[in-house]
Structures are given as structure tokens and as C-alpha cells.
ROKE-867807 format. One record per residue (C-alpha): residue in one letter; x, y, z. Coordinates in steps of 0.001 Angstrom, whole numbers, padded with zeros to 6 digits, always signed. Example, Ala and Ser with C-alpha at 12.3 -4.5 7.8 and 13.67 -1.06 7.14 Angstrom:
// ROKE-867807
A+012300-004500+007800;S+013670-001060+007140;
//
This chain:
// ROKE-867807
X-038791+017565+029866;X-035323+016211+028477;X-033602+014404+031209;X-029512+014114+032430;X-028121+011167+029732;X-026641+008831+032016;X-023620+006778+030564;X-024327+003206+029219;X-023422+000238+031597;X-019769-000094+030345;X-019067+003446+032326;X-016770+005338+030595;X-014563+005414+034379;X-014130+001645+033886;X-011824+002801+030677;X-010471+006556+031787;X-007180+007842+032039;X-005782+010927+033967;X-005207+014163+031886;X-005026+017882+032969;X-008889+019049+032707;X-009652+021887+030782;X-006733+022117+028642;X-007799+020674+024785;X-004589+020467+022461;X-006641+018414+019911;X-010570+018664+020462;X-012284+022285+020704;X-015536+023125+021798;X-017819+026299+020857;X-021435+026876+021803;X-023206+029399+019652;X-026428+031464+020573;X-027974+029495+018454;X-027789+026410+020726;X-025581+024410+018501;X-022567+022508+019636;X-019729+023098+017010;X-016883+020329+017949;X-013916+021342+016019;X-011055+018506+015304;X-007815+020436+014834;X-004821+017756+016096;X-002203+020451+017829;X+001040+020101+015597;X+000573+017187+013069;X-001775+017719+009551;X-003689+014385+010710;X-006047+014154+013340;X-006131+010867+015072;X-007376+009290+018086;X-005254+009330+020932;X-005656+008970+024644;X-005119+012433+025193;X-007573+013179+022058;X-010297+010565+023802;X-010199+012136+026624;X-010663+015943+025426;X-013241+014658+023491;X-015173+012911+026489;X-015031+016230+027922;X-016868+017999+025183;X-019266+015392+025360;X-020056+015582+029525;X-020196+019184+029373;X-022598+018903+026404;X-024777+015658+028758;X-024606+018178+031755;X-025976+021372+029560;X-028356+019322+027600;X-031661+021524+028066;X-029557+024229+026614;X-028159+022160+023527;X-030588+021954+020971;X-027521+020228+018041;X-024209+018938+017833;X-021376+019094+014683;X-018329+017405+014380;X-016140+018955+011905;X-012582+019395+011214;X-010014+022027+010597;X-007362+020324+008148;X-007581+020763+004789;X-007517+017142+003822;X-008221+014948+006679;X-011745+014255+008741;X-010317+011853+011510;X-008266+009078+010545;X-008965+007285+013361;X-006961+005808+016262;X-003016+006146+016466;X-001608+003139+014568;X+001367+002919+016561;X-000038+002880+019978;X-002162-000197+019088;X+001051-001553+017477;X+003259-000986+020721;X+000082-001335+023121;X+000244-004234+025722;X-003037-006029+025929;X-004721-003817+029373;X-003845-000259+027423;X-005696-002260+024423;X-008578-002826+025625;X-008664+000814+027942;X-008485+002309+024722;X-011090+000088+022933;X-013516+000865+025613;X-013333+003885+026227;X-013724+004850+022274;X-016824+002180+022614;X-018175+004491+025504;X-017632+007534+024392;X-018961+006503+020744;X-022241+004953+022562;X-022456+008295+024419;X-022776+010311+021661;X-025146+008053+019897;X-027410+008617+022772;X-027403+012053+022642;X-030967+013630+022767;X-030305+015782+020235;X-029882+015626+016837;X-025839+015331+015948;X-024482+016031+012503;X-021119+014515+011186;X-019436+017029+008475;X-016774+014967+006374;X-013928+016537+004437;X-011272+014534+003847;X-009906+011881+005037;X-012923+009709+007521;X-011152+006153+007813;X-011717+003647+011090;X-012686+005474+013936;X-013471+008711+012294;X-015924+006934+010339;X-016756+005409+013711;X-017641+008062+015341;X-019621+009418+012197;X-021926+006034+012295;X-022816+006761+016086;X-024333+010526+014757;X-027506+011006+013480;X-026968+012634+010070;X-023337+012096+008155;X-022886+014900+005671;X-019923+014756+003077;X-017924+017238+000498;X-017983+015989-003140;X-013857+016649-003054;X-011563+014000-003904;X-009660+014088-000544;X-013130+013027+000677;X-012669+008864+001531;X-014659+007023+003970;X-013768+003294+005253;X-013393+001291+007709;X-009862-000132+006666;X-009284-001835+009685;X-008655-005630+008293;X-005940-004310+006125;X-004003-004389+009443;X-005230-007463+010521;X-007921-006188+012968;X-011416-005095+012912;X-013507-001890+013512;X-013924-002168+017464;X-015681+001576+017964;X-018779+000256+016995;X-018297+000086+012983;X-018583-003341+013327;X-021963-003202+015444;X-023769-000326+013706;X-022668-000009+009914;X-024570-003400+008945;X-028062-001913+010364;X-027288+001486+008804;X-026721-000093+005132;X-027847-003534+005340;X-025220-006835+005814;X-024389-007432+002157;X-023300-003303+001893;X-021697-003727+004855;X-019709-006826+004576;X-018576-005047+001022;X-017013-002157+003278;X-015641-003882+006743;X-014107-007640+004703;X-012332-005244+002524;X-011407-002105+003702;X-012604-000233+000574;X-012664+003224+000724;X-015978+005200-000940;X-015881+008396-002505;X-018538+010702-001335;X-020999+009899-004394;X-020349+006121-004073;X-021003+006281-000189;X-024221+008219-000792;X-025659+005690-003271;X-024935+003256-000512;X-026754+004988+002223;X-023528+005804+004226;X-023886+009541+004208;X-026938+010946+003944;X-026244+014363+001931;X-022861+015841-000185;X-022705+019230+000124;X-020066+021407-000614;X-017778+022058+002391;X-018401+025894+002404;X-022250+025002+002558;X-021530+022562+005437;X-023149+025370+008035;X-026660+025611+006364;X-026358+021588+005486;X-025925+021087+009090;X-028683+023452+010355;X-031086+022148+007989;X-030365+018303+009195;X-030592+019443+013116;X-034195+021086+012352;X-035285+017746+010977;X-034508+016421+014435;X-033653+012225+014177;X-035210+010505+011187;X-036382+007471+011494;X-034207+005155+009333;X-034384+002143+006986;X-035116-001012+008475;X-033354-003354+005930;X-035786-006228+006842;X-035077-008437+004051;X-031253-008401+003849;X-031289-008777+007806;X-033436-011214+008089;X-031831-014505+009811;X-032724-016430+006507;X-031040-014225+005047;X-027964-013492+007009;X-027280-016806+007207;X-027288-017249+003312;X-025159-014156+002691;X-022758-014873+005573;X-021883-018561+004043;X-021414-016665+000552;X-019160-014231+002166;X-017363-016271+004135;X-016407-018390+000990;X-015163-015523-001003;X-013254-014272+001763;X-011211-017986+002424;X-011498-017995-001433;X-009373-014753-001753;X-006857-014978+001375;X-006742-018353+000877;X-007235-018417+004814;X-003716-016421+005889;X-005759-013234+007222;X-007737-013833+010612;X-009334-010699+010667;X-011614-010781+007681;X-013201-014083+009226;X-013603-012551+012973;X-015106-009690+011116;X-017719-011308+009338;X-019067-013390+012497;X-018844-009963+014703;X-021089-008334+011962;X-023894-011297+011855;X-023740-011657+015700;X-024489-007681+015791;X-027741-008491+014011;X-029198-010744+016428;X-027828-009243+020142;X-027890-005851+022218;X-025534-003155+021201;X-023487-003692+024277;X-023854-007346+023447;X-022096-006539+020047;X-019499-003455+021390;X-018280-006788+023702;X-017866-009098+021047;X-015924-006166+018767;X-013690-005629+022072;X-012761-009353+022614;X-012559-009871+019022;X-009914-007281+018312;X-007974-007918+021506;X-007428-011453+020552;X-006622-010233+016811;X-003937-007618+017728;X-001832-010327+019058;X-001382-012431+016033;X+001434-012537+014145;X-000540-011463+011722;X-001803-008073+012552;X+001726-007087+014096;X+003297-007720+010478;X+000530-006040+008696;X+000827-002711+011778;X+004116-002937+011172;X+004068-003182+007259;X+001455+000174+007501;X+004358+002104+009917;X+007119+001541+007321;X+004951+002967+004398;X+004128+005898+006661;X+008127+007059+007679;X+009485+005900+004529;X+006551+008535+002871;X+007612+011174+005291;X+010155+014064+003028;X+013376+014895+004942;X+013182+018393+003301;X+015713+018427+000691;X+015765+021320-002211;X+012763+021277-004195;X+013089+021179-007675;X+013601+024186-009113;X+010226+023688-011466;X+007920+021730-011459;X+008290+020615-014964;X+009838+017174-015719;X+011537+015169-018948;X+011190+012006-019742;X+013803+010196-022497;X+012413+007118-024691;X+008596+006672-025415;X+008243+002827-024262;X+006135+001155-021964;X+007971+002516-019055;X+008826+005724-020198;X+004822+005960-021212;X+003853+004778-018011;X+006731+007554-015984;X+005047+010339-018441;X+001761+009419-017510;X+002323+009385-014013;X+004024+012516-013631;X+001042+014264-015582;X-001845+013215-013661;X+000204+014611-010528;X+000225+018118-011956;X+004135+018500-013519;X+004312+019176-017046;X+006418+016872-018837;X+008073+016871-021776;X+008077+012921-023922;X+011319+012142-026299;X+011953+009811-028344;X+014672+009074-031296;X+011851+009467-033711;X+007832+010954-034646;X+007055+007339-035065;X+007784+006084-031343;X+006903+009493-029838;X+003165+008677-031090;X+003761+005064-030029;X+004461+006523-026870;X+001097+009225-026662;X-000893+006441-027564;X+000016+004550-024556;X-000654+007338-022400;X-003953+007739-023712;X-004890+004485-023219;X-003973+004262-019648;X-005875+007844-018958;X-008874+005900-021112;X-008411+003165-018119;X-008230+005758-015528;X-011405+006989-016341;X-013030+003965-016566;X-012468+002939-013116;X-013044+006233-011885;X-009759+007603-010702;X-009648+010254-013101;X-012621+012192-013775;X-012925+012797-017910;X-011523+016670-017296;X-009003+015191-015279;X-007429+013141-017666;X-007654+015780-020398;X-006117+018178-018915;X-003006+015534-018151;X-002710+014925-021791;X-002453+018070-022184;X+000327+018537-019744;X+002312+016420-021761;X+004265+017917-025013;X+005558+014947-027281;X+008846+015315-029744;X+011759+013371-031854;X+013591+016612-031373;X+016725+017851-029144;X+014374+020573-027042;X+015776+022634-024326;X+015702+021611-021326;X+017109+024002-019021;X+013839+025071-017334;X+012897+020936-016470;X+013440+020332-012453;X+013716+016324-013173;X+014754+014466-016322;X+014334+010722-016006;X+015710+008760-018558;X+013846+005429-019712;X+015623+004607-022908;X+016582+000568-024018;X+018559-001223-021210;X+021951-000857-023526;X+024718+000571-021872;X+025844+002648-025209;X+022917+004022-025547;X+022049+005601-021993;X+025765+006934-021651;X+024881+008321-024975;X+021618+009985-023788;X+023290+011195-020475;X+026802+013077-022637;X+023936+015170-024759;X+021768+015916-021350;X+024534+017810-020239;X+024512+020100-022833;X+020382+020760-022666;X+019990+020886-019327;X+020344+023325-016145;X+022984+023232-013211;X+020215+022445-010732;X+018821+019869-012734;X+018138+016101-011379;X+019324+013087-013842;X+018312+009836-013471;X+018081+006693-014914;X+015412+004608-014758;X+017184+000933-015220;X+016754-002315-013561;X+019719-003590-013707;X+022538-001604-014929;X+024931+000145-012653;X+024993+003545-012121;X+028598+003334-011707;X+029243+001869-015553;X+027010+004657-016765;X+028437+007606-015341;X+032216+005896-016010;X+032262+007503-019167;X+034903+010640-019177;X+032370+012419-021320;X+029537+012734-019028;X+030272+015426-016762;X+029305+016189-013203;X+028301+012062-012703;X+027499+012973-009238;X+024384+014201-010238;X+023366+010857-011895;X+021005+008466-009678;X+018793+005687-010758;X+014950+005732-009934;X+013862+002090-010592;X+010409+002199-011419;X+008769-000730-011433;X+005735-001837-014486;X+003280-000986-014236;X+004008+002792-013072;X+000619+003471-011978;X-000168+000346-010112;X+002821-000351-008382;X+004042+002061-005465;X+007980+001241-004956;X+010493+002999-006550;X+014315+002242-005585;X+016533+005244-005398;X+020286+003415-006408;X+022590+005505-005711;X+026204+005351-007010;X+029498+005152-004742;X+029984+008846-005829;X+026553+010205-005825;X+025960+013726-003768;X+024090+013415-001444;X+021905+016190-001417;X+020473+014787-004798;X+019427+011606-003156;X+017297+013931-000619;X+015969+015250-003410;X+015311+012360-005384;X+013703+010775-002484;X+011676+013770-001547;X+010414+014182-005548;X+009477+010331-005146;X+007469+011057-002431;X+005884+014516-003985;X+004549+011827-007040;X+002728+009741-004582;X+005209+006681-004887;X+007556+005346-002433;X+011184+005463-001952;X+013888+002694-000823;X+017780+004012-000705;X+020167+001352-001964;X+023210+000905-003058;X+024260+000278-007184;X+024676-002892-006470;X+023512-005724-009684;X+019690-005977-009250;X+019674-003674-006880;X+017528-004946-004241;X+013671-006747-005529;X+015805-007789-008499;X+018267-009152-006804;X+016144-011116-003598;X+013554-011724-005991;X+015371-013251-009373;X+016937-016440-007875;X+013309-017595-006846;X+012245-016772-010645;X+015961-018619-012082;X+014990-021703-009573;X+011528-022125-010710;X+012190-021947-014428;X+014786-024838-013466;X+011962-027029-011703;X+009497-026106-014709;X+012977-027588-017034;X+012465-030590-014824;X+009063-031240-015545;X+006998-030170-013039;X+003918-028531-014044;X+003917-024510-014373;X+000216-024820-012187;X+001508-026263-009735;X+004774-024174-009148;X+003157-021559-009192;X+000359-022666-006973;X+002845-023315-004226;X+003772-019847-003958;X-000207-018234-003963;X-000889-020242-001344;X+002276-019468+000942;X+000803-015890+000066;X+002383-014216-003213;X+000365-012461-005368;X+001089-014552-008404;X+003309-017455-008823;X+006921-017222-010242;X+005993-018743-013936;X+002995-016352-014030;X+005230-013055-013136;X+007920-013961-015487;X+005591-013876-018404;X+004282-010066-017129;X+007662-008955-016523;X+008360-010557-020202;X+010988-013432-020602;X+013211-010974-022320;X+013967-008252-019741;X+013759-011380-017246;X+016674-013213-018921;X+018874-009351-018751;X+018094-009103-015395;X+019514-012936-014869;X+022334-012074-016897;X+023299-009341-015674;X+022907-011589-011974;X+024958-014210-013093;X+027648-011755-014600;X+028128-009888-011211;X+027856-013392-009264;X+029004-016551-011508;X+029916-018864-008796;X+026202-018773-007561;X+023368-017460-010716;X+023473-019612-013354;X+020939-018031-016479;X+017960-021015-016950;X+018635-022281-020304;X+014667-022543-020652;X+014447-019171-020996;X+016669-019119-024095;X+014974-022467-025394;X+011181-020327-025053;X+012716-017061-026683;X+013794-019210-029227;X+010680-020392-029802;X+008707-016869-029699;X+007504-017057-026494;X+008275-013774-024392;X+005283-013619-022200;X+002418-011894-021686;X+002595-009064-023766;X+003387-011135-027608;X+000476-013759-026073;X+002065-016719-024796;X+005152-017982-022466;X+004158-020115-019734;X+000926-019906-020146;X-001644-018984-023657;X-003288-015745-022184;X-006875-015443-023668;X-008216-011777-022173;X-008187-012619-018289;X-007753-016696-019086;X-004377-018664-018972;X-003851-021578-019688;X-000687-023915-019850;X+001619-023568-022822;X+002119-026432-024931;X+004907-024853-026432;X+006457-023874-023244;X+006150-027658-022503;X+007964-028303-025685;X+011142-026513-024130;X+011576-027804-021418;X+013824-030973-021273;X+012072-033288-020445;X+013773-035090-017276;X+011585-037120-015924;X+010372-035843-012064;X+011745-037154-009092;X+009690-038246-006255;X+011700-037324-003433;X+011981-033506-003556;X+012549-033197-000111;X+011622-029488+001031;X+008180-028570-000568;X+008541-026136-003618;X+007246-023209-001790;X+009662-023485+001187;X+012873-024124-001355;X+012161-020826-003303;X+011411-018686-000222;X+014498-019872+001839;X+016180-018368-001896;X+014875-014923-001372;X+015408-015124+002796;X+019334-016022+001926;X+020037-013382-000983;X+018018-010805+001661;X+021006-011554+004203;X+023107-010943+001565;X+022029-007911+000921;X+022230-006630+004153;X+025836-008247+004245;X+026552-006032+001323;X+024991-002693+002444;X+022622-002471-000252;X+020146-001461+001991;X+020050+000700+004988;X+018614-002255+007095;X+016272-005080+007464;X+013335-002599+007328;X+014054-001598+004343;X+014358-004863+002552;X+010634-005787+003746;X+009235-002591+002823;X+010633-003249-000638;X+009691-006586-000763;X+006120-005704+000324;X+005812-003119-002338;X+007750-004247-004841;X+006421-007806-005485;X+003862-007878-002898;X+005392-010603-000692;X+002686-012298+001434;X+001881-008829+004017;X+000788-011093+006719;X+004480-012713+007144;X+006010-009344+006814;X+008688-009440+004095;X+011161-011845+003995;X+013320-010740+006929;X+010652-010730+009262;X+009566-014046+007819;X+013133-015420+008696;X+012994-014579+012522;X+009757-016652+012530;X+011455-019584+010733;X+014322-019424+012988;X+017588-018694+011431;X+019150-022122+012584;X+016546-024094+011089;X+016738-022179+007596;X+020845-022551+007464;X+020006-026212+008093;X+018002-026279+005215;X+019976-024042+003025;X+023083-026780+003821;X+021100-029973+002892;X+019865-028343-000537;X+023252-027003-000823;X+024667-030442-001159;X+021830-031593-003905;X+020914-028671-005711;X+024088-026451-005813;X+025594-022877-004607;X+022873-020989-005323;X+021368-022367-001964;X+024644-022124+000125;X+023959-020202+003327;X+025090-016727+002962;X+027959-015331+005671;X+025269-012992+007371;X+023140-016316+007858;X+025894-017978+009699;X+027068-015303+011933;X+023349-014830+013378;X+023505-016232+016714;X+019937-015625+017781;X+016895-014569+016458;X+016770-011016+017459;X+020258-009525+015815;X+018069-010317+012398;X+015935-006881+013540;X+018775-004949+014310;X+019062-002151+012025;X+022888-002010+009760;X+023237+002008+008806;X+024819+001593+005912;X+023621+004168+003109;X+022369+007214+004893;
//
């Protein structure tokens, strides 16, 4: 006789919260003749469903009423009604704004509930479409079968230590039995997500099915009851564990370098589980992320997350009238735009001044769809039928029916006023223009008398590569309408990319924070200190590469317009490095013709001899004072103030988020206004002065700087561009 299941010995009442009973907004129940339990996820009002109190709670509900009527209940699914999304686990910005108690209410009562419905004496079927991240995925570990659709929108993760916590529902606890530690420690230290087929092979899910089959899927796994499951012996074995948990925890300092908290406490969570009681475990997740939400870490990386999410959010502007695009020059950005724009569905048309560099151009494209399918993010069909989206021509097409034209011609001023007078005459009234430029203003473009209606001319800087990098800044010029920013920004966001309003201001805004760190280091590289170790400096304060490195992949040439154009606009600060001349001079123009800094031998680099040969020679000093890394980030936290001075930007947010995303500033201090606040804005002027006095302007402390009285008015927001 199957007996009352009685709550584990955390009771869920330790954890509830009050709600109206009997009212479910988010969580619905049905109970078919057939005995089955069908637990629909449908979040009232939003396309996501997440994990809320009030969704906890509903769902707790389901899950008594299902404890109470148990002798009746011979299966359980969980399924969902959005098109694209599973669960995506608990609301972000409640464990963001959460003080510690509501924390830890919330952890335990998902613990509870999660433990509840593992011990369920019935079998209990999990049926993924879409989105299953954290706590979705969560609550699909505590059920007895896990059953997924083959559809792209189909991702399963536990991507909790990309914002600098860990999985606390019991991912932590049960996904290393399920899978084995080393599959395990693959999924939770790095927040992967699988695919359906890759989480099969794994051992994740247990069946893909199509999502129309799920019904018959489902019946067939609650008829085969609970299976009894693979012990993984040998992996999680203490010998073992112990071996593969040193390993792990060396590639993990290895790769963070030690900045990121969370991947550690992870990894000693997930070999404790192995060796206590669940509830033993479901504690040590609990403490562990209670402690983690509270470092400065996790809040930047939250926070980082929330920015992506509003600034991806469309403001419903006018579509574009068709969803066919144009893209002007054939080069390795106008390629990479082309390509971008076709594996998102738009046809696009590719010009260039001649058959020659139109092929040039196809050829690139190819080669990155070749890539794409390679690592798997196109399927073969998929990329052939983007190439085939894509019609290539030297010649002066129509191009009245194209919703977007985005020009990506040479950075000459000539030549894109040129390009912009003859779009006029080929293109429709509704039509968006932009340019895709890094440095030029929009203003000197559209000055020409020839080019008319210049309020329909914006910038989209993309940044290289297109399809790895996820920033684009929309500049808009003084006179720009602004209905055509909405729509710019909105068409940014329909591509899958994400878009930063700022003003046409020289550099705009990653150009212009980021280049006097990239001018300054070239100058300590002229003074002999080693490219390695310059560049060291700044991977281990947290940047992705150092300076040296990134100016031979942006390519010395388009570095040293950039700097130009800088030191043009603001000559009593940006002085051009005369070692970039020297190394032009010489050949060297980075990555891309083999050599700059550094030789680059297929994934090897090495220092450049030649590079050495440029540089002139002045023997080191001893006495630097501020360490290298410090000196080039208090650059980048001054010129950031500036900005915001300036109105370049709409606010501090939005100079982190472009930061973050645009050269992938260390996420864990936030960008480099947050990362001033930390400093302590007195300190940093202090600084700024004393370098000021050796090393010249380009380290006075900017006006904004000085006026800061406290620490706070750095977060306050300065609307600026709407």
C-alpha cells in the first residue's frame, strides 16, 4: 500500500511565504482519467517562465495536492507552454536585490520543494523545450526521466557561476551522481549550455523526442516506472574524486586566474556531495551560495547579466519595412555584417566597387559559415541556405525594396560621403542608412550639401569580429531623428546583438575609454619594457588579452586611425605613439600580415624581434611607481568620466555595459565605472595628479573626477541622449 510522503526534515514551513491559495497565475495543474499529473508552466504575462516566490509557492501547491492524492496518481509531467523557454530558473533580480533572510527563504524552499518531488512515489517525467537553464534544469534533475526536443531553442545548463554563484536547488548535489564528477564538473565550473543531442550523449536526458510526441514519450517513460540508474563507481570513487578534483581545480585557478569565487565553492560543494547525505549536501549548496551572493563579485556579474537583459529589451519602434538588408564594401567587416545578417534570416544584398572584391568578399563568408559548421552552430543546411540568402555584385542594383543598408566601405571620409550622395538615389523613403565606422563622425559625413535627408544617417559600430562579439554602438548625430535611432536599436536587437546609444563624439565610446590604455602601453613597450609582461599585467587584473596582444588583432593600421583621429579631436591630451609608425614602417601591422608585437605561428606568439627593433631603446627605469596594470586602468576610469562629462552616453550603466561587451573588461569588477566606486574616487584623482606631474596630460584628472564628492553620485544615472 503506497503511503502519505511526508516532507524531508528541512520542512518546507521553515521556508514558506503567504500567498492567496488556490489562485495559480504561473503554475497549472490538470489530472487526467488516466491518472497522470500534467503540470503546465505558463508564467502569466512575460514569454519566460521563471522562479519566483509567487511561482514556488503555486508550485508547492501542485505538489501537496499531488502527496495528499497519491493512491490516485499513478505519473507526473512537467511541461511548458512557451514556445521557446522550459524554465529559466529563479528571478535574477530578486537574488540581485535580495537581503540575505529572503536569500536563503528562497534557497530553501526551492531545496524543499525540489527534494519533494524527487521523493515522489511515482514515476515523474521532465519534458524540455526550450530554454532549461539553473533551476529549471534543477528541478528536471530531481525527476525521474528528463525527456528533450531535438529544436535548437532546446539548451540545458546550469549557468549559475557565470553570475558568480552556484546551483543551490540541488544541481550541485545531484547532477555529479546522475553523470559522473568529471561530466559534471564540465557543466556546473562552466556554465556550458548542451544541446539536446550533446546532453543525451552525456546521460543528462534520457530520450529526444520531438515535442509533438512528448505525450506518448512521457507515457511510455511512466509505464517503465523508476529505472534503476548508473552507478558511476569508478569516476566517483574517492581515489578518484580526489585526483579529478585537484585537476579541476587547477584548470579552473588556471583560467580565472583566481578573480571568480564561485567556480572554486562549486567544485568543493560537488566532491563533498559525493561523500555526505543529500540534506548534508542541499546545506552545504545553501551556505555556499549565501556567502557567494554577497561578494563583490557576484553583485557585478548579477548586475552585468541585468544590463544585457534591458538593454536587449525593443522599445517598439517601426519595423523595417522588409526584411531584406544591403551591405556596401566586401571587406572583413562588411563580410562579417553580410554574414551575420544571413544566418539571422534577412536577405542581403553584398557590393563592392568591383567582381574582384565582391568574390573576395563571398569567400570570406564562406569561410566563416565553413567555421560555423565546424563548431556546430550552424547545421550544414543551415549555412547553405545563408549563402544563399546572400546575392553578391560590382553593380549599382536597386535598392528600394532593402529595409536596412549598412555601409562598411574604407574609413575615408570622400569615399563614404560618396557612397551615401548615390544611396539616395537607389534607395526608398523608409529606408535606414548607416554607417558602420569607428571613428569618423557622423556629423562630417552627412555635412555634405549633396546628401539629402542626413537625418536619416546613423552609425552602427560593429565591432571585429561580427559574429563573436555582441556590442554594437548606435552614434547618433546632433541632428539624427529620432525615430530612426528606435529603429536602429530595435533592428540591433532583432540580429541578436546589442545596442549602446551614444553620442558622435571621436571614438565614440570603447574607442575612446579604451585607446589611451592601448596609446600608453605602446609608449611603455617604446621604453623598453617587455610586450609579455605589459600585457601580462592586464590578464591578470582580468582583461581578456593584454593591450600589445589586441592591438595586433585590431591591426596596427586601423589602431593608429583610431589614435589619430583621438589626438585630432583632443591634442592637448592624445599624443599618436610614434612606435606605431616606426612598426608600420617596418611591415608589421599585426595579426592578420603575421607579425607586430608578437610572430603568430597558428595559435603560438611569440615576441617580435622586429617589434623590438622599433622601439627606442631607453633604457627602463626602476622606479615606476604605480604598477602597469593600475596606470592603464586609472586611463580608461578617467576618459569614462569624461565621457559621461560629455554626454556621450546616457549614463554610467551604459559605459560598463559597453565596456563589458565591447572589450570584455574584467566582468567580476563590473566595467570601469563600477570599478571606480570600489577604488574610491579620491584615491584615483590622487593618483591621476602624481602621474600627471611625471607622465603628462593624458593622466590629468578629468572635471567629472573632481567634482565627485562621494562615492555614490558615480552611480547616479546623467540622461543625456534619450
Amino acid at each position: 500500500m503506497i503511503t502519505m510522503l511526508h516532507p524531508p526534515k528541512s520542512s518546507f514551513a521553515e521556508y514558506a511565504f503567504p500567498r492567496k491559495k488556490g489562485v495559480f497565475l504561473h503554475v497549472q495543474r490538470e489530472f487526467g482519467e488516466d491518472g497522470i499529473v500534467r503540470i503546465h508552466f505558463d508564467r502569466n504575462r512575460s514569454a519566460a517562465n521563471i522562479f519566483d516566490e509567487g511561482a514556488l509557492c503555486e508550485l508547492e501547491e501542485h505538489i501537496t495536492w499531488i502527496e495528499r492524492n497519491i493512491v490516485d496518481v499513478c505519473g507526473v509531467y512537467f511541461e511548458s507552454r512557451k514556445e521557446r523557454i522550459f524554465l529559466a530558473g529563479a528571478d535574477i533580480k530578486t537574488l540581485h536585490a535580495a537581503p540575505r533572510k529572503q536569500l536563503e527563504r528562497i534557497i530553501g524552499t526551492g531545496q524543499v520543494l525540489f527534494e519533494r518531488i524527487a521523493e515522489l512515489p511515482v514515476p515523474t517525467v521532465a519534458m524540455i523545450h526550450g530554454a532549461c537553464l539553473g533551476g529549471g534544469f534543477e528541478l528536471a534533475l530531481a525527476c525521474d526521466w528528463r525527456i528533450a526536443s531535438p529544436d535548437k531553442v532546446t539548451k540545458i545548463g546550469l549557468p549559475e557561476v557565470q553570475l558568480g554563484i552556484l546551483p543551490a536547488w540541488g544541481g550541485t548535489t545531484r547532477l555529479p551522481k546522475l553523470i559522473g564528477l568529471p561530466n559534471a564538473l564540465s557543466m556546473i565550473l562552466t556554465g556550458r549550455q548542451l544541446s539536446a543531442k550533446a546532453a543525451l550523449k552525456l546521460g543528462v536526458i534520457d530520450e529526444i523526442a520531438a515535442q509533438d510526441c512528448f505525450e506518448s514519450h512521457a507515457l511510455e517513460a511512466v509505464l517503465r516506472g523508476v529505472g534503476k540508474r548508473k552507478s558511476h563507481a569508478l569516476v566517483n570513487h574517492p581515489l578518484a574524486v580526489q585526483f579529478i578534483a585537484a585537476r579541476a581545480r587547477k584548470g579552473v585557478i588556471e583560467k580565472t586566474h583566481g578573480h571568480y569565487p564561485a567556480p572554486l565553492k562549486a567544485l568543493e560543494v560537488a566532491v563533498k556531495s559525493l561523500r555526505t547525505t543529500v540534506d548534508g549536501s542541499l546545506e552545504n549548496e545553501r551556505n555556499a551560495v549565501l556567502d557567494l551572493a554577497e561578494t563583490p563579485e557576484s553583485k557585478n556579474l548579477i548586475r552585468a547579466f541585468l544590463l544585457q537583459e534591458r538593454a536587449k529589451k525593443k522599445v517598439g519602434a517601426r519595423p523595417l519595412a522588409h526584411r531584406e538588408a544591403a551591405v556596401i564594401g566586401a571587406g572583413v567587416m562588411g563580410a562579417g555584417i553580410a554574414y551575420w545578417l544571413a544566418t539571422r534570416g534577412y536577405r542581403v544584398t553584398l557590393q563592392d566597387i568591383n567582381n574582384e572584391a565582391a568574390a573576395a568578399g563571398m569567400g570570406r563568408i564562406h569561410r566563416n559559415l565553413e567555421e560555423a559548421v565546424a563548431r556546430r552552430v550552424l547545421t550544414r543546411l543551415e549555412a547553405r541556405d545563408a549563402a544563399d540568402r546572400i546575392f553578391v555584385t560590382s553593380s549599382q542594383v536597386p535598392l528600394n525594396r532593402v529595409g536596412i543598408v549598412i555601409e562598411a566601405a574604407t574609413e575615408k571620409l570622400a569615399i563614404k560621403q560618396a557612397i551615401f550622395r548615390d544611396l539616395a538615389t537607389r534607395t526608398g523613403p523608409e529606408t535606414l542608412l548607416v554607417t558602420n565606422t569607428s571613428a569618423l563622425p557622423i556629423g562630417e559625413i552627412v555635412g555634405d550639401p549633396e546628401i539629402v535627408h542626413p537625418e536619416r544617417i546613423l552609425g552602427m559600430h560593429f565591432f571585429n569580429p561580427v559574429h563573436r562579439m555582441p556590442l554594437i554602438e548606435v552614434v547618433r548625430g546632433a541632428g539624427a531623428d529620432p525615430e530612426a535611432v528606435r529603429s536602429v536599436s530595435d533592428f540591433v536587437r532583432e540580429i541578436g546583438k546589442v545596442p549602446v546609444v551614444v553620442a558622435d563624439s571621436p571614438g565614440f565610446v570603447v574607442n575612446r575609454i579604451l585607446m589611451p590604455c592601448l596609446m600608453e602601453a605602446g609608449g611603455l613597450f617604446d621604453r623598453s619594457i617587455p610586450a609579455q609582461e605589459i600585457d601580462r599585467a592586464m590578464v591578470d587584473f582580468g582583461m581578456p588579452m593584454g593591450p600589445l596582444r589586441l592591438l595586433d588583432e585590431v591591426g596596427l593600421d586601423v589602431a593608429l586611425h583610431v589614435a589619430t583621429t583621438l589626438s585630432d579631436a583632443f591634442p592637448e591630451r592624445f599624443t599618436v605613439p610614434p612606435i606605431l609608425g616606426r612598426m608600420l614602417e617596418s611591415g608589421l601591422f599585426g595579426r592578420k600580415c603575421g607579425g607586430g608585437f608578437y610572430i603568430y605561428d597558428g595559435k603560438k606568439q611569440t615576441p617580435s624581434i622586429d617589434a623590438l627593433a622599433c622601439h627606442r631603446g631607453i633604457v627602463r627605469g626602476e622606479d615606476r611607481g604605480i604598477p602597469i596594470a593600475e596606470r592603464l586602468t586609472l586611463l580608461m576610469v578617467n576618459e569614462a568620466a569624461r565621457c559621461l562629462d560629455e554626454g556621450v552616453v546616457a549614463g554610467p550603466d551604459d559605459i560598463d555595459l559597453a565596456m563589458l561587451l565591447g572589450t570584455g573588461w574584467a566582468p567580476f569588477r563590473g566595467g570601469p565605472v563600477r570599478h571606480a566606486r570600489a577604488m574610491g574616487i579620491p584615491g584615483i584623482v590622487k593618483k591621476l595628479e602624481e602621474l600627471a606631474c611625471t607622465e603628462g596630460p593624458i593622466y590629468e584628472p578629468s572635471p567629472l573626477m573632481r567634482r565627485w564628492e562621494n562615492l555614490e553620485t558615480i552611480l547616479e544615472p546623467r540622461r543625456v541622449i534619450s
